[in-house]
C-alpha positions in Angstrom: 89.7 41.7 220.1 88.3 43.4 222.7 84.5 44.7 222.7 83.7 48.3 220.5 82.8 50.0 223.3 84.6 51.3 226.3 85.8 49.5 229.5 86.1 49.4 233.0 87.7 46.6 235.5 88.1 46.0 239.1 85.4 45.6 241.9 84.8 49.4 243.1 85.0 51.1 239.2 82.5 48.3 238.1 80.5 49.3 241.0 80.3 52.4 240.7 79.8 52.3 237.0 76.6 50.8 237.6 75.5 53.6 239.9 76.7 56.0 237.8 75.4 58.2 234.6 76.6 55.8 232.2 75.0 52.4 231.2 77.1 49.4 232.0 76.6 46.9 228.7 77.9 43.6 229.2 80.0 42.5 232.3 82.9 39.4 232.5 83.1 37.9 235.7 85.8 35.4 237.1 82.9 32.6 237.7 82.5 32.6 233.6 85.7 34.0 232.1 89.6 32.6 232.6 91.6 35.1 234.2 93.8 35.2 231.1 90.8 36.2 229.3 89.5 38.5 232.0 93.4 40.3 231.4 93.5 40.7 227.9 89.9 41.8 228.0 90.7 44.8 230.7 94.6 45.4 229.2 95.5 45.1 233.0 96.1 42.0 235.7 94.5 44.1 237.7 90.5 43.5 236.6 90.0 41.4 240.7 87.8 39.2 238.3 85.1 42.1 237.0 85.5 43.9 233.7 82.5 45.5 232.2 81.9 47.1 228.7 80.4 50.8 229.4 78.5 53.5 227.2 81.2 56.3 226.6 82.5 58.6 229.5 80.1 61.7 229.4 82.1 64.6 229.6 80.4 67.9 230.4 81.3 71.5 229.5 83.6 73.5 231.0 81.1 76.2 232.1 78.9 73.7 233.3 81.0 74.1 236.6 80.7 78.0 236.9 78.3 78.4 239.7 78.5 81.1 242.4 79.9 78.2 244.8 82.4 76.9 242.4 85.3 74.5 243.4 87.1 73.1 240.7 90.4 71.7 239.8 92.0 72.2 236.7 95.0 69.8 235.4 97.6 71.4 233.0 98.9 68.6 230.6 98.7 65.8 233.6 99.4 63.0 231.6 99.9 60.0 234.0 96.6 58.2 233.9 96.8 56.9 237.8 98.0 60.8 238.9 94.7 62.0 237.3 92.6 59.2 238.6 94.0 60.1 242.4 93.2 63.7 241.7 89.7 62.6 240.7 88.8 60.8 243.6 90.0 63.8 245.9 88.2 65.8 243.9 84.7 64.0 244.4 85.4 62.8 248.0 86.5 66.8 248.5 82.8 67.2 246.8 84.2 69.6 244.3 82.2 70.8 241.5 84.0 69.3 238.4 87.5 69.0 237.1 88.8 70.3 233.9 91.7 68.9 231.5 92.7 70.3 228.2 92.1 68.4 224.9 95.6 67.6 224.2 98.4 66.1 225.8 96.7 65.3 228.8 95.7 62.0 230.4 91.7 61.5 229.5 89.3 59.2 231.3 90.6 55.6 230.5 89.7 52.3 232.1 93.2 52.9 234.0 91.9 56.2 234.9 88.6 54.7 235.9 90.6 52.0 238.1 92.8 54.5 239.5 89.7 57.3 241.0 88.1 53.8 242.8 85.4 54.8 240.0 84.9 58.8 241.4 85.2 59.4 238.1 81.6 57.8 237.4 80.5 60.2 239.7 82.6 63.4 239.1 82.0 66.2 236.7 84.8 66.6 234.0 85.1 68.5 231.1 87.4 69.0 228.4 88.7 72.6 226.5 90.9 73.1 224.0 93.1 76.1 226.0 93.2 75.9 229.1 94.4 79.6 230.0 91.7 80.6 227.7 88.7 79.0 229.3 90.5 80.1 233.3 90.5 83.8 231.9 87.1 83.5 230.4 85.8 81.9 234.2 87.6 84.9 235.7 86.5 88.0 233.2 83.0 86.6 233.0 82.0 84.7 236.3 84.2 85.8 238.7 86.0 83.1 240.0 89.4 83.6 242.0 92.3 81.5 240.0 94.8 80.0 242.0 98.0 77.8 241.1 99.9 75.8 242.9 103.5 75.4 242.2 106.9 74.7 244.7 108.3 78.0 244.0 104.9 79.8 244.5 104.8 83.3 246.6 102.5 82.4 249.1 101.7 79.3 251.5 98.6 77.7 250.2 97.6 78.3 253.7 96.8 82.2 253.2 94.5 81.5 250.0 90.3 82.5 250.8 89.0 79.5 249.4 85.7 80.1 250.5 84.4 81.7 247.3 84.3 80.2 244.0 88.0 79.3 242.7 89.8 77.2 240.7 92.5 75.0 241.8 95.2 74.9 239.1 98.1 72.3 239.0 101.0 71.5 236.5 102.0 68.3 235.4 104.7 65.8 236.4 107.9 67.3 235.5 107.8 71.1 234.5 104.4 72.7 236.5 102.5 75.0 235.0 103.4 76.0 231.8 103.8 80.5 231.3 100.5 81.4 230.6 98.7 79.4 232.5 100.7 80.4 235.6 99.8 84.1 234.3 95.9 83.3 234.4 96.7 82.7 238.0 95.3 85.6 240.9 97.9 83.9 243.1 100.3 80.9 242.6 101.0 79.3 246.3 102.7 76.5 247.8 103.0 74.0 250.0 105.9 74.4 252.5 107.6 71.1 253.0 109.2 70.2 256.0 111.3 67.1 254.8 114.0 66.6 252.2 111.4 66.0 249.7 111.3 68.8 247.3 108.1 68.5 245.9 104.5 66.9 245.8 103.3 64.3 243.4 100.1 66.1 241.6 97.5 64.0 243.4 98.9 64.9 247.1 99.1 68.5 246.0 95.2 68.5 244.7 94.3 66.8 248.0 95.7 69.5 250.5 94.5 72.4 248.6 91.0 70.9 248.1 90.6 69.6 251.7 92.0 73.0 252.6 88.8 74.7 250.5 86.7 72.3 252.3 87.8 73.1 255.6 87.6 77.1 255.7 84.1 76.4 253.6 82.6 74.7 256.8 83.6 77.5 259.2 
């Protein structure tokens, strides 16, 4: 069986577990521990000889984030663990303020997760709500924060958004984008002109433009 608590596996998510805000237990190295061992422990071939048992992920609240110089990403029902992991480490290298998942049927912070962020996620702010159009209208009645959403048929090209204030970054999941009301929370829903035959973004690519984007007009 593997260890009660929670893990993490490969050399940069162990890493940056340790200099991270949550306490790293017990560590399995390939020096001490068969690689069969080390794979059954992690769930994954992938451990590069390091899995370590970790205190569980600390989420944070949603309006935790709300601060006059917000930038936050949003996931609607993103439930591929390695699309929210890449979304998590543009996020943090982007230096956003936090991310925000729903409850249900979304991917949460797993040791897959973990492994696919490069461990931002030890670093990154995320929190969880229970409805998601809820808690955007709420950050937009109460704080003030501009709402935009990204989708392939959206009316205007990301590259006309004011991203200098505080906003949230919205994106759908895999197959059907942003569900209705969601979309509705949204001041604006852009996107990404394409230049290819490719008719879409994978999630991940999608968060990194708009966030690098932010991050760009914000150092003007």
């Amino acid at each position: 069986m593997r260890p009660g608590g929670n893990l993490v596996y490969g050399r940069r998510p162990v890493m940056e577990a340790k200099r991270g805000r949550r306490r790293v237990l017990r560590t399995w190295t390939a020096e001490v521990t068969s690689p069969e061992e080390l794979t059954r422990l992690a769930g994954s071939p992938d451990h590069q000889g390091i899995v370590a048992e970790v205190e569980a992920y600390p989420y944070v609240g949603a309006d935790e984030l709300l601060r006059p110089d917000a930038l936050i990403v949003a996931l609607d029902q993103v439930q591929d663990p390695h699309n929210l992991g890449a979304v998590a480490r543009s996020a943090e290298a982007a230096g956003a303020t936090g991310l925000v998942i729903p409850d249900r049927r979304s991917a949460a912070v797993t040791p897959a997760v973990c492994k696919a962020s490069a461990g931002a996620v030890e670093h990154l702010r995320i929190a969880r709500v229970g409805n998601l159009a809820d808690w955007l209208t709420s950050a937009k009645e109460t704080e003030g924060l501009w709402v935009y959403g990204a989708d392939a048929e959206g009316s205007e090209p990301y590259s006309s958004l004011d991203l200098k204030g505080p906003v949230v970054l919205v994106l759908g999941s895999e197959g059907s984008g942003l569900r209705p009301r969601v979309a509705a929370t949204c001041d604006v829903v852009a996107s990404i002109p394409l230049a290819g035959q490719t008719s879409s973004l994978n999630v991940s690519a999608a968060a990194a433009v708009l966030l690098f984007e932010a991050v760009r007009q914000r150092q003007k």
